[in-house]
ChimeraX commands (.cxc) that place a marker at each C-alpha (Angstrom):
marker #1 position -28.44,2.16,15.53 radius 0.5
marker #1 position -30.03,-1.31,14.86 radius 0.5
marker #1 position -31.38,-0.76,11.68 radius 0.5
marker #1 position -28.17,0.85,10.23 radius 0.5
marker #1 position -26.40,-2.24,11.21 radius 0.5
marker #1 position -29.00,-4.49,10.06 radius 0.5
marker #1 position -29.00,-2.94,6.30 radius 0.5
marker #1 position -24.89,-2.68,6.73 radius 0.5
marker #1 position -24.81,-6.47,7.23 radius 0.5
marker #1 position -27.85,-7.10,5.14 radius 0.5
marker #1 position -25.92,-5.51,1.60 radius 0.5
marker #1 position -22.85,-7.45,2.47 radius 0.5
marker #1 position -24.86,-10.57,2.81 radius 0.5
marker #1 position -25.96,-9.53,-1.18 radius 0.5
marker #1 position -23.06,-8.41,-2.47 radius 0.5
marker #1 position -20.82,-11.21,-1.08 radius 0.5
marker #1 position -23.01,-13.94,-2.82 radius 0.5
marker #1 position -23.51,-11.44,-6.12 radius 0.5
marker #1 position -27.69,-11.28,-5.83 radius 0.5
marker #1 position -27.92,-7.57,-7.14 radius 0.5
marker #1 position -28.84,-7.84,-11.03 radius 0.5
marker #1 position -26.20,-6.47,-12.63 radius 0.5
marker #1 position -28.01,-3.52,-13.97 radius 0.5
marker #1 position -28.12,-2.30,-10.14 radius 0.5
marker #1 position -24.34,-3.39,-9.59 radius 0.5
marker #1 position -23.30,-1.49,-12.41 radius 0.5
marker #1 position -24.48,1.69,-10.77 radius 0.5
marker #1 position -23.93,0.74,-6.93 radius 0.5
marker #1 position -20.60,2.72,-7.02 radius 0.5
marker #1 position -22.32,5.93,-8.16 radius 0.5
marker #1 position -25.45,5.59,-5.75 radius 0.5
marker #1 position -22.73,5.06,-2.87 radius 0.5
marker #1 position -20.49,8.16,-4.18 radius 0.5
marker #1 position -23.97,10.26,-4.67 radius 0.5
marker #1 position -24.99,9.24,-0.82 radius 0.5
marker #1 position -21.93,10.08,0.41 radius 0.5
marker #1 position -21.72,13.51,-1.17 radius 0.5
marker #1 position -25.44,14.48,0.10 radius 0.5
marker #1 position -24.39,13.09,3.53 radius 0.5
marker #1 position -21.67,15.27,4.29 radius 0.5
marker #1 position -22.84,18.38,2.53 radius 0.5
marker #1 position -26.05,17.90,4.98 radius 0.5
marker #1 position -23.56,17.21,7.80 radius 0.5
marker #1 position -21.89,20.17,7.06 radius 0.5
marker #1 position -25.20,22.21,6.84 radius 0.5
marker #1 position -26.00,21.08,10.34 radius 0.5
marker #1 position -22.56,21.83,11.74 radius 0.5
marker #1 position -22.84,25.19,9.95 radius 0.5
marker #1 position -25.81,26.22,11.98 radius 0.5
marker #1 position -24.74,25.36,15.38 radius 0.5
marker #1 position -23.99,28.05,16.96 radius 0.5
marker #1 position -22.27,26.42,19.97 radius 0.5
marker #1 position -19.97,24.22,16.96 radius 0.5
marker #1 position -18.94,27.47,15.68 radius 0.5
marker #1 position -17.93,29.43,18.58 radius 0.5
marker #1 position -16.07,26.40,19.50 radius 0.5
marker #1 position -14.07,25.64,16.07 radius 0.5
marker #1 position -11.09,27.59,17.85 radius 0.5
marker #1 position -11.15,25.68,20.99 radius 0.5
marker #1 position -11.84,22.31,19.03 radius 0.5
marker #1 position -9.95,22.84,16.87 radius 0.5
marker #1 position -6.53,20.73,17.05 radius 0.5
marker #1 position -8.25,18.13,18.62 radius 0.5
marker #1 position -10.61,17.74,16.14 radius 0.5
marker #1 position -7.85,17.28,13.44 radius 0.5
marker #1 position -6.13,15.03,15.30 radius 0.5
marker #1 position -9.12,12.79,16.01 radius 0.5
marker #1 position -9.43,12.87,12.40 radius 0.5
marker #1 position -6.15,11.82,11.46 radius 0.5
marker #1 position -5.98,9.24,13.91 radius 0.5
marker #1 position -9.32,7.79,12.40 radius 0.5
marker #1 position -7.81,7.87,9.19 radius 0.5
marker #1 position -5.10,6.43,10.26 radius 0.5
marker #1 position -6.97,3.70,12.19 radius 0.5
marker #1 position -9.04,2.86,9.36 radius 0.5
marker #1 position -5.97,2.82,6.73 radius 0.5
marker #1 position -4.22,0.21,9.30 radius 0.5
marker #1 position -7.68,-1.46,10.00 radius 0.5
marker #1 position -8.04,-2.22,6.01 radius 0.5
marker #1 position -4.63,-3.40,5.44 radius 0.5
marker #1 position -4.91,-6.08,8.10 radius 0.5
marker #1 position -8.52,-7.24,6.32 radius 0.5
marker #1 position -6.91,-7.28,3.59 radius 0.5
marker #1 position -3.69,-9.83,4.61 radius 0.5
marker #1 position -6.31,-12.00,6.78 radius 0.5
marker #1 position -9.54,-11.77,4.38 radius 0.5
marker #1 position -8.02,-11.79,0.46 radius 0.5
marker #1 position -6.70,-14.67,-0.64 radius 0.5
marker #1 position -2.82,-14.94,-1.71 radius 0.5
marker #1 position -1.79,-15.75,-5.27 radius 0.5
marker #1 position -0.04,-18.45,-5.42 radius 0.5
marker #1 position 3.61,-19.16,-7.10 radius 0.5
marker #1 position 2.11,-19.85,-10.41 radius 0.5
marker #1 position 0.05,-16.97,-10.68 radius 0.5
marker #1 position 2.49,-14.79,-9.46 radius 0.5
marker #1 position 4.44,-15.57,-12.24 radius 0.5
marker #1 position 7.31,-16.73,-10.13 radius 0.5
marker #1 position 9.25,-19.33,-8.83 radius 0.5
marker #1 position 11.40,-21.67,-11.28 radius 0.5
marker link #1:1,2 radius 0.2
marker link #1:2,3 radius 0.2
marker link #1:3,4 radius 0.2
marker link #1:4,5 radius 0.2
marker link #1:5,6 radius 0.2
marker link #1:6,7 radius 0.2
marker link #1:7,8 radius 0.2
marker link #1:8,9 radius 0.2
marker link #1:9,10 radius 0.2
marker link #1:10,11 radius 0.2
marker link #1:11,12 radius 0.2
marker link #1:12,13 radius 0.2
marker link #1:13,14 radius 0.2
marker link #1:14,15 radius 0.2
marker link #1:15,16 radius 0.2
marker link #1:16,17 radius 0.2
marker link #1:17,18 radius 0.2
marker link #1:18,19 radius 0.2
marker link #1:19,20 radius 0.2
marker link #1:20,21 radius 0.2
marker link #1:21,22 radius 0.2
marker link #1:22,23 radius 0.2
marker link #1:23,24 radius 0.2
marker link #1:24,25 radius 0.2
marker link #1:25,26 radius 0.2
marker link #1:26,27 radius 0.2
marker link #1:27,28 radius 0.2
marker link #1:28,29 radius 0.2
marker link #1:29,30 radius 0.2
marker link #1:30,31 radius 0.2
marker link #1:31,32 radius 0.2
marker link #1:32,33 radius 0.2
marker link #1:33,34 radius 0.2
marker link #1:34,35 radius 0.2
marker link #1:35,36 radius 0.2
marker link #1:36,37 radius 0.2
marker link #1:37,38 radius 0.2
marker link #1:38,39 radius 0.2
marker link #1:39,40 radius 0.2
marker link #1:40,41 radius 0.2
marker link #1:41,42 radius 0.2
marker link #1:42,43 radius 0.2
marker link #1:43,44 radius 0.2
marker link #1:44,45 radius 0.2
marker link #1:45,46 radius 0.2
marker link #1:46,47 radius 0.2
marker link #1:47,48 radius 0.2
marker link #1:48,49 radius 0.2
marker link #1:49,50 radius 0.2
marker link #1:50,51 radius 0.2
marker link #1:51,52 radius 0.2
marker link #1:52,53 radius 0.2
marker link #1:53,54 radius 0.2
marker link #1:54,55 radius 0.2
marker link #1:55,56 radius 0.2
marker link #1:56,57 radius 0.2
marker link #1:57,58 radius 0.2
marker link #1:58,59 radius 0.2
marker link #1:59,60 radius 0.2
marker link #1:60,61 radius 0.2
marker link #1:61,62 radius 0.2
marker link #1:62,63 radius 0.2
marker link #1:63,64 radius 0.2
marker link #1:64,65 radius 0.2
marker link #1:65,66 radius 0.2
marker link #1:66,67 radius 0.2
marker link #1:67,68 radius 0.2
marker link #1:68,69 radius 0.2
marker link #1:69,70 radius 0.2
marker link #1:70,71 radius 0.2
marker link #1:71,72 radius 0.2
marker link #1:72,73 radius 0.2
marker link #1:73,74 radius 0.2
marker link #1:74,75 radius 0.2
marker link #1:75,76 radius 0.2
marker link #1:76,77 radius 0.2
marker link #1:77,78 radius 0.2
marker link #1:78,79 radius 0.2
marker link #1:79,80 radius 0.2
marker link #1:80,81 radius 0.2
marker link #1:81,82 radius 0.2
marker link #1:82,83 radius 0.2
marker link #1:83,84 radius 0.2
marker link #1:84,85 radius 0.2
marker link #1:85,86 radius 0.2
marker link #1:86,87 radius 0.2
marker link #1:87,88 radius 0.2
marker link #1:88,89 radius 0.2
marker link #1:89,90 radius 0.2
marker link #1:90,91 radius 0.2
marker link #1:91,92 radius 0.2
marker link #1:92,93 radius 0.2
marker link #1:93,94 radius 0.2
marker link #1:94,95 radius 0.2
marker link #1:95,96 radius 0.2
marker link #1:96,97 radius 0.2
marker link #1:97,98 radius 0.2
marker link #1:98,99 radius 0.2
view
């Protein structure tokens, strides 16, 4: 769990103060959509050949969904705080307001 952490933190560290060349930044977006996609197609390989998974999908069922809309949820909530507390607020004059 360490290392995932580590290289989490690690990328944040470089992106926050913009070291990736900007060839690499160009195409971080599509490397992160790409590892995404062969993440959950091999997660769903792996769930697909559990046996106990799938003779439990009817019993797991509704509380699987819900634990996946309450994540969702969670994280939708989660980001819109960040964003209040960690973005910073136009002001007047760039909101094009005020007289």
């Amino acid at each position: 769990m360490w290392p995932i952490i580590v290289a989490l933190l690690v990328g944040a560290f470089i992106g926050y103060f913009n070291l990736l060349p900007p060839a690499i930044s160009r195409w971080a977006n599509n490397f992160t959509t790409a590892g995404i996609i062969i993440l959950l197609f091999l997660m769903g390989g792996q769930i697909g050949t559990d046996k106990e998974i799938i003779a439990g999908l009817g019993r797991m069922g509704v509380q699987a969904i819900l634990y996946a809309l309450f994540a969702i949820l969670g994280s939708i909530i989660a980001v819109k705080i960040l964003e209040v507390v960690i973005l910073p607020h136009p002001k007047k004059e760039e909101r094009g307001g005020g007289v």
